[in-house]
KOLNU-958712 format. One line per field, with one value per residue: x, y, z of N, C-alpha, C in turn; residue number from 1; residue in three letters. Coordinates in Angstrom, 3 decimals. Layout:
! residues N
n_c1 (X / ...) .
n_c2 (Y / ...) .
n_c3 (Z / ...) .
ca_c1 (X / ...) .
ca_c2 (Y / ...) .
ca_c3 (Z / ...) .
c_c1 (X / ...) .
c_c2 (Y / ...) .
c_c3 (Z / ...) .
k (NUM / ...) .
r (Ala / ...) .
END
This chain:
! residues 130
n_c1 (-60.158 / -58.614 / -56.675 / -54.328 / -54.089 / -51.494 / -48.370 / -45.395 / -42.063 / -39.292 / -36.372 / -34.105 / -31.120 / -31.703 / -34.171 / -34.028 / -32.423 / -34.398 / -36.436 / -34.996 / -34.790 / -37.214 / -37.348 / -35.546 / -33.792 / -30.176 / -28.991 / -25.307 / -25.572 / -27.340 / -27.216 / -24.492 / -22.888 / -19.999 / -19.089 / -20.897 / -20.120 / -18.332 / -19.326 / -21.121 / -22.880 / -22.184 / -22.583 / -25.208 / -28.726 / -32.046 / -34.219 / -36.466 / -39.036 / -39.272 / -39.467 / -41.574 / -43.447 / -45.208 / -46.768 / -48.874 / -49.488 / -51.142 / -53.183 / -54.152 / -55.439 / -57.177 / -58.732 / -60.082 / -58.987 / -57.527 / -55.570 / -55.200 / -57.202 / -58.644 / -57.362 / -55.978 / -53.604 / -50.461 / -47.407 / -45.061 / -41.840 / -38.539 / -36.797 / -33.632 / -31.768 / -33.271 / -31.607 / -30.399 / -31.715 / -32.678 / -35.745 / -38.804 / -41.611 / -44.855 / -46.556 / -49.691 / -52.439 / -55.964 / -57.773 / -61.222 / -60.262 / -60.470 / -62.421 / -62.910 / -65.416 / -66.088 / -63.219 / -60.540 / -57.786 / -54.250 / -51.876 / -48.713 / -45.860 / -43.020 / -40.884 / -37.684 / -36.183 / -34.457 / -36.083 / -36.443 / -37.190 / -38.130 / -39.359 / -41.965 / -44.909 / -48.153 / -51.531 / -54.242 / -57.113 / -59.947 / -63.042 / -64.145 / -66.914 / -70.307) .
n_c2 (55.036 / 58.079 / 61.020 / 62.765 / 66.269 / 67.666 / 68.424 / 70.025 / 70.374 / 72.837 / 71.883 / 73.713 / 74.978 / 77.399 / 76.678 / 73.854 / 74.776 / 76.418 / 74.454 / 72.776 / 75.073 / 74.893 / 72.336 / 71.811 / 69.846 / 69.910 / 68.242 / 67.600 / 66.698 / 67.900 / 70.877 / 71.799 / 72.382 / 71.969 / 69.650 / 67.721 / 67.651 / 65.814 / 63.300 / 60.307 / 61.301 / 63.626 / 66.244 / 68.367 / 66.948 / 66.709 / 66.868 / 64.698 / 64.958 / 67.421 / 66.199 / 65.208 / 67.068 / 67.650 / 65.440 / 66.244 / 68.674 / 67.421 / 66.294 / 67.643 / 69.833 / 68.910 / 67.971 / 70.339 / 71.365 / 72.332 / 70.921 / 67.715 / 64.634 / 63.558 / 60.297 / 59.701 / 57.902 / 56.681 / 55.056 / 54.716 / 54.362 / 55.478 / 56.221 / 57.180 / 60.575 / 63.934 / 66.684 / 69.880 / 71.984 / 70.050 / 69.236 / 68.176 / 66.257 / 64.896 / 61.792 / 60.483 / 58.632 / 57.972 / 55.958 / 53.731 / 52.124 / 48.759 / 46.695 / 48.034 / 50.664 / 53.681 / 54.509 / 55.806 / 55.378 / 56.248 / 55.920 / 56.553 / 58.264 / 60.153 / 61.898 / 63.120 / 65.642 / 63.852 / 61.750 / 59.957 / 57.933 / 58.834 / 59.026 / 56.252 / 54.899 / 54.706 / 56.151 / 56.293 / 57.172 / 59.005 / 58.886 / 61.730 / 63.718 / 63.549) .
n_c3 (4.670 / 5.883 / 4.659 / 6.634 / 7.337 / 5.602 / 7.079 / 8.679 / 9.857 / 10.384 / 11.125 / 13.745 / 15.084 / 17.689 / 18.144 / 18.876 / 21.018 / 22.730 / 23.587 / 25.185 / 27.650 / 28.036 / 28.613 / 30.837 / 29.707 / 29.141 / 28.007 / 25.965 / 23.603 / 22.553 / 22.875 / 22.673 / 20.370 / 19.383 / 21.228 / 20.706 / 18.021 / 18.029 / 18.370 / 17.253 / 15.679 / 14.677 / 15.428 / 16.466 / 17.838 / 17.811 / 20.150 / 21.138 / 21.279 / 19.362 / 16.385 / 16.448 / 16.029 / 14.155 / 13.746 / 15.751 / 15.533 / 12.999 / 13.654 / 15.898 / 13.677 / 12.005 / 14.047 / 14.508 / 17.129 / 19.561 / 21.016 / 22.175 / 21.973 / 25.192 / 26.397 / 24.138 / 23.026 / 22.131 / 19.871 / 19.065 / 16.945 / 17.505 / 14.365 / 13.249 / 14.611 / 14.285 / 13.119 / 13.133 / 10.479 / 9.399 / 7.652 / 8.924 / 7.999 / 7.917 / 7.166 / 6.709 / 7.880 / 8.788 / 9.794 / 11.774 / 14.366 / 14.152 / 15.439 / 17.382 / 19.084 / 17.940 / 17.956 / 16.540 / 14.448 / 13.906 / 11.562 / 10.937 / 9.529 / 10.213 / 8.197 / 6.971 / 4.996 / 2.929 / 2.574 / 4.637 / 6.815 / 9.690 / 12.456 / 13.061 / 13.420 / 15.481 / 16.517 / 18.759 / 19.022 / 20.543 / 18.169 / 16.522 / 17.604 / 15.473) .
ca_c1 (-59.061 / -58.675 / -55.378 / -54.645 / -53.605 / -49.999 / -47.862 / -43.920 / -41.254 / -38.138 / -35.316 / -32.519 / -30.393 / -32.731 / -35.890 / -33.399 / -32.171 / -35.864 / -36.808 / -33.962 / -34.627 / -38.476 / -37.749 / -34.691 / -33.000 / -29.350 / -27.595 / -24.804 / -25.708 / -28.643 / -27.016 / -23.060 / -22.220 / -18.206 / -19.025 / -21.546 / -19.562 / -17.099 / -19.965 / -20.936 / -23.937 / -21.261 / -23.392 / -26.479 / -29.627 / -33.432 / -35.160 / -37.108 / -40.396 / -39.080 / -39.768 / -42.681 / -44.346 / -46.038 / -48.429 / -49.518 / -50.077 / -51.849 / -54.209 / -55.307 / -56.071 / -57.823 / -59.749 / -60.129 / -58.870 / -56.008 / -54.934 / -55.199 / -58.247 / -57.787 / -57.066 / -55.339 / -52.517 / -49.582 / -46.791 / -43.606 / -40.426 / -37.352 / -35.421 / -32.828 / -32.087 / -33.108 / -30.433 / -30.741 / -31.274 / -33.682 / -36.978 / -39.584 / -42.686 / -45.835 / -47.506 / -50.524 / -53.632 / -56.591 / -58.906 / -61.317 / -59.686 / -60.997 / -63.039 / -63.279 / -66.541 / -65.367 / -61.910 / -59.721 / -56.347 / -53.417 / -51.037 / -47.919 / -44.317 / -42.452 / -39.513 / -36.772 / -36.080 / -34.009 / -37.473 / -35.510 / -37.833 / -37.858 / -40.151 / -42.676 / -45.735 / -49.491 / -51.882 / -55.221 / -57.883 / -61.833 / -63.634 / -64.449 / -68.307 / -70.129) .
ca_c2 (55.713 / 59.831 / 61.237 / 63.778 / 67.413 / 68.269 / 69.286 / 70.032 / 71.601 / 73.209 / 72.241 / 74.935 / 75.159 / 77.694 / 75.933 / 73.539 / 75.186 / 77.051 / 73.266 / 72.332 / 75.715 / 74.724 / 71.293 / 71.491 / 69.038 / 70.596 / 67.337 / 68.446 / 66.147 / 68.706 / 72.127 / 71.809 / 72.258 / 71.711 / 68.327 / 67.187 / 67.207 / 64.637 / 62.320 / 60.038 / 62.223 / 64.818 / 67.208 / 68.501 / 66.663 / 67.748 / 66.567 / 63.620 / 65.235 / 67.967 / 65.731 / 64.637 / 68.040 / 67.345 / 64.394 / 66.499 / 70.023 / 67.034 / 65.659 / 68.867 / 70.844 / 67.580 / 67.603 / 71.521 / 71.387 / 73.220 / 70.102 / 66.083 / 64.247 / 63.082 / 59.150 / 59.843 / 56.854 / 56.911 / 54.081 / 54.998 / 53.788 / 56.253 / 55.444 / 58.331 / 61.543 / 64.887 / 67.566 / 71.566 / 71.838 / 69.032 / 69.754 / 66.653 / 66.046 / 63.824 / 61.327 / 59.855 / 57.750 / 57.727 / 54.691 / 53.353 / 50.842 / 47.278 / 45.387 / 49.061 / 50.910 / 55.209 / 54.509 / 56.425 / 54.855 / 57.089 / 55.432 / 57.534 / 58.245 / 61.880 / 61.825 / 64.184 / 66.073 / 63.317 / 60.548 / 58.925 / 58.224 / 59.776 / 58.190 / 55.600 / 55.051 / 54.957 / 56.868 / 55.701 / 58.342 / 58.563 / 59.528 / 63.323 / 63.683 / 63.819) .
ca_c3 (5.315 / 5.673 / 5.076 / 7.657 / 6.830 / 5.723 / 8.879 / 8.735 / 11.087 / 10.099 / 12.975 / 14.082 / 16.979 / 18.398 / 18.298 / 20.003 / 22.658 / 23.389 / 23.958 / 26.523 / 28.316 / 28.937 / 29.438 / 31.881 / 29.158 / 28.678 / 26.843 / 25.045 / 22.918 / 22.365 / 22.676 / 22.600 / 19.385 / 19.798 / 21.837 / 19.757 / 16.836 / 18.202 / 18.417 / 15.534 / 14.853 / 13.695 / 15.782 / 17.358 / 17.696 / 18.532 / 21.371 / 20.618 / 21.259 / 18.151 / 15.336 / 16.728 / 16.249 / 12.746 / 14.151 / 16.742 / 14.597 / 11.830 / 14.401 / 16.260 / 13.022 / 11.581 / 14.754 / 14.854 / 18.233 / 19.934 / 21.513 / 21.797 / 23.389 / 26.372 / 26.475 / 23.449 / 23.617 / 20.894 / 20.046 / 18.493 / 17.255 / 16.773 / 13.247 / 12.949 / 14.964 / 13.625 / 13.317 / 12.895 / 9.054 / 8.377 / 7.856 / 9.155 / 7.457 / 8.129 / 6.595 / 7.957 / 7.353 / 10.096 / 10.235 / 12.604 / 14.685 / 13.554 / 16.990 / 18.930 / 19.145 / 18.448 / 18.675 / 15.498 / 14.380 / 13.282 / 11.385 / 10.421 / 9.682 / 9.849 / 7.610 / 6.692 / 4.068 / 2.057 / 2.573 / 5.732 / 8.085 / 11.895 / 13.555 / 12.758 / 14.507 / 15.217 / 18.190 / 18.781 / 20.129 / 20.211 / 17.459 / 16.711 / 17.345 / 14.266) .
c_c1 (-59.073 / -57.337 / -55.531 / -53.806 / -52.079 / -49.427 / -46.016 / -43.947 / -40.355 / -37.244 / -34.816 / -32.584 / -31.324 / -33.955 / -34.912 / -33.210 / -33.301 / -36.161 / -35.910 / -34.359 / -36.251 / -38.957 / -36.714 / -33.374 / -31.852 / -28.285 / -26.479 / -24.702 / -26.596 / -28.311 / -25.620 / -22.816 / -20.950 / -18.627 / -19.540 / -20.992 / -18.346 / -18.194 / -19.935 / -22.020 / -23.389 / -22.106 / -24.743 / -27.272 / -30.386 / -33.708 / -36.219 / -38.521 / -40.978 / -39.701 / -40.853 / -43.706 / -45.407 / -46.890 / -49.260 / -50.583 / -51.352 / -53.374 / -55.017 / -55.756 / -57.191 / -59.483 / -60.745 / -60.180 / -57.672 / -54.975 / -55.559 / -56.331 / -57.881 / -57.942 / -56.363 / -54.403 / -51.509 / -48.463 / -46.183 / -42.864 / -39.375 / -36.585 / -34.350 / -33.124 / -32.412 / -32.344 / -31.213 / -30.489 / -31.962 / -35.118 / -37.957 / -41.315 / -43.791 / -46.343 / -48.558 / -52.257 / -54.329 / -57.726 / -59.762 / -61.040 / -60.587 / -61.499 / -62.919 / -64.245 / -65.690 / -64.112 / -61.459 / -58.379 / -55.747 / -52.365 / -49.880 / -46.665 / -44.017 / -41.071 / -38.960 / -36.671 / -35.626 / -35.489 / -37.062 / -36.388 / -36.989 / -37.939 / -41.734 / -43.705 / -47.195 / -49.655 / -53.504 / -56.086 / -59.372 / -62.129 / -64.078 / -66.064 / -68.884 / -71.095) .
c_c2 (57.183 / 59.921 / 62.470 / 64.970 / 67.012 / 68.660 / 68.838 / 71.052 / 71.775 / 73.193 / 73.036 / 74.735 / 75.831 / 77.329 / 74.698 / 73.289 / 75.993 / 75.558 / 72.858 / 73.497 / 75.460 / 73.104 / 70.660 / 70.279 / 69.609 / 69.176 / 68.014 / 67.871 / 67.493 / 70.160 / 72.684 / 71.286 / 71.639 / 69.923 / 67.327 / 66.499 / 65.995 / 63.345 / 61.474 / 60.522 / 63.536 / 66.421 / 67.477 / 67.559 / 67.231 / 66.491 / 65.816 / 63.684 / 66.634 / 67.595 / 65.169 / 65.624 / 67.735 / 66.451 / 65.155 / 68.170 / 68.797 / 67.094 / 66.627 / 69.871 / 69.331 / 67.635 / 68.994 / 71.710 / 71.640 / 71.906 / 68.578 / 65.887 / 63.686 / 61.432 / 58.951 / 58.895 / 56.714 / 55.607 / 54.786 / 54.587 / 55.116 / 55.072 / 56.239 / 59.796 / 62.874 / 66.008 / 68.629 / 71.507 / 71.169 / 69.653 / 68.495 / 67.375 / 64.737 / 63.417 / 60.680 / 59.636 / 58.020 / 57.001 / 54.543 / 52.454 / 49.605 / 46.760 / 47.355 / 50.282 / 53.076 / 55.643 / 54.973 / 55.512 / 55.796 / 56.440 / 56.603 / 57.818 / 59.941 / 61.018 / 62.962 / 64.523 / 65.147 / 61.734 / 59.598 / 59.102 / 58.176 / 58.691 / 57.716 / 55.143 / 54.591 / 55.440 / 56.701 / 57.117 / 58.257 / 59.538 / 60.974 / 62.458 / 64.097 / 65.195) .
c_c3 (4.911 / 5.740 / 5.680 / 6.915 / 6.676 / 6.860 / 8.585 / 9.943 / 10.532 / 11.612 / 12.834 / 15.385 / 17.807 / 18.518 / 19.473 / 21.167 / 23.521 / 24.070 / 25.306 / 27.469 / 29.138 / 29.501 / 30.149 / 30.742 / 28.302 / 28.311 / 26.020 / 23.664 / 21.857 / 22.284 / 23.113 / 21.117 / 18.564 / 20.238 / 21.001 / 18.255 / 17.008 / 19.009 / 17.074 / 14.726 / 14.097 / 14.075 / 16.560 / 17.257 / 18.143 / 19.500 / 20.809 / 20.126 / 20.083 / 17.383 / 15.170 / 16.326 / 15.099 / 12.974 / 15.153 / 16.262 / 13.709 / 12.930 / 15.109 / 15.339 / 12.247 / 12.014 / 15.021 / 16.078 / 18.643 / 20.910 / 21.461 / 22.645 / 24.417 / 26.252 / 25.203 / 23.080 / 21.970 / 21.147 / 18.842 / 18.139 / 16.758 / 15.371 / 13.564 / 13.886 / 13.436 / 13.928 / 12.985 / 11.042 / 8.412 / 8.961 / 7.926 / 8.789 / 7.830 / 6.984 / 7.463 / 7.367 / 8.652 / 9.609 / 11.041 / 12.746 / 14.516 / 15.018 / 17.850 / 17.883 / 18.893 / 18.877 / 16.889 / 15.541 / 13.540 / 12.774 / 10.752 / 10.318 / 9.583 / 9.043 / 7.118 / 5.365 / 2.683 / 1.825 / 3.486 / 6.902 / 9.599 / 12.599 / 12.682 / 13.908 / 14.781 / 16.907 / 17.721 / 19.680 / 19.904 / 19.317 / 17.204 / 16.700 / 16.261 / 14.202) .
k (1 / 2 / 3 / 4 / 5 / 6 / 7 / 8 / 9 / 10 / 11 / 12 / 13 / 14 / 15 / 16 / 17 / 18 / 19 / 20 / 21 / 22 / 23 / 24 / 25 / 26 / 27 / 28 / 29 / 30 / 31 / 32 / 33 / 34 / 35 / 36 / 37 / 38 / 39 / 40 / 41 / 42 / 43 / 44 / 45 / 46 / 47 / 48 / 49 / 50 / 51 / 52 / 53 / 54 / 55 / 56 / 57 / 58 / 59 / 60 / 61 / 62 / 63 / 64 / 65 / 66 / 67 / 68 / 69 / 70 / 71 / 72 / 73 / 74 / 75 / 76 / 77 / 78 / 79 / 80 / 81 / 82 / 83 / 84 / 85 / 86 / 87 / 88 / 89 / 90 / 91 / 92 / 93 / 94 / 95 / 96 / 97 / 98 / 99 / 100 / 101 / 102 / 103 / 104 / 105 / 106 / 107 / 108 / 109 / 110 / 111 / 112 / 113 / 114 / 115 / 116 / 117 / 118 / 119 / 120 / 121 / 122 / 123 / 124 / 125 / 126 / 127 / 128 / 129 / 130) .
r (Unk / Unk / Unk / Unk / Unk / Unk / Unk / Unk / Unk / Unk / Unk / Unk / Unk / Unk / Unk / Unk / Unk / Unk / Unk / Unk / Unk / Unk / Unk / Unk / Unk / Unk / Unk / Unk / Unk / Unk / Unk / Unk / Unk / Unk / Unk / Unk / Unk / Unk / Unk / Unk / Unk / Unk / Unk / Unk / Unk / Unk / Unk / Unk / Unk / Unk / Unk / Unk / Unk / Unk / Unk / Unk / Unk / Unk / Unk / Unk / Unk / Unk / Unk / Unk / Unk / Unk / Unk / Unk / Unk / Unk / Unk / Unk / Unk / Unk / Unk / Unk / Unk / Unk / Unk / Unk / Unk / Unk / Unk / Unk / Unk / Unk / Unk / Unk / Unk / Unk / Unk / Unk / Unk / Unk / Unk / Unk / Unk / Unk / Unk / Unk / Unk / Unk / Unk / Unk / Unk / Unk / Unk / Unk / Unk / Unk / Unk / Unk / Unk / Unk / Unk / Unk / Unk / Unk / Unk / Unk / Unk / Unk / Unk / Unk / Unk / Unk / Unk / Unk / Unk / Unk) .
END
């Protein structure tokens, strides 16, 4: 097993609300402050695809590649939102998958600043060439 580079994000509202403005997603869950807080999240959240950023920075500097291969395929579970304030971190193992021929396995969790995982996971992609 390889562990994959280090990779954090620091949330804030504006990283945020840059996100809702390029992906049409104005929740106020997501960038109503006031509303938000009379939820039971006691406030903002990020955008799902936020906390996600740290597997995706690990895997394309890993691969020294500015982006994902293509057939790429990922599996997820949300634990916990992330708010403005927490900072999400990766961990992450990469294997080859057991019965497939050039196929990589990513196993991995982001978690927050207090060790509460995000999101839990793995993403399967083809082998770098050697």
């Amino acid at each position: 097993m390889t562990a994959l580079p280090h990779a954090r994000i620091a949330i804030t509202q504006p990283m945020i609300d840059g996100y809702a403005r390029l992906s049409g997603d104005f929740n106020p869950l997501h960038v109503d402050p006031e509303a938000a807080a009379k939820t039971p999240f006691g406030g903002t959240i990020a955008h799902g695809c936020i906390p996600m950023e740290p597997i995706f920075q690990a895997i394309q500097h890993w691969l020294g590649r500015p982006d994902l291969p293509q057939d790429t395929r990922m599996s997820l579970r949300y634990h916990r939102p992330s708010q403005p304030g927490d900072t999400i971190r990766l961990e992450a193992t990469a294997a080859t998958a057991d019965g497939t021929d050039g196929i990589l396995r990513v196993d991995f969790a982001c978690l927050n600043q207090r060790d509460e995982t995000v999101i839990s996971g793995h993403c399967t992609l083809p082998a770098p060439a050697a």
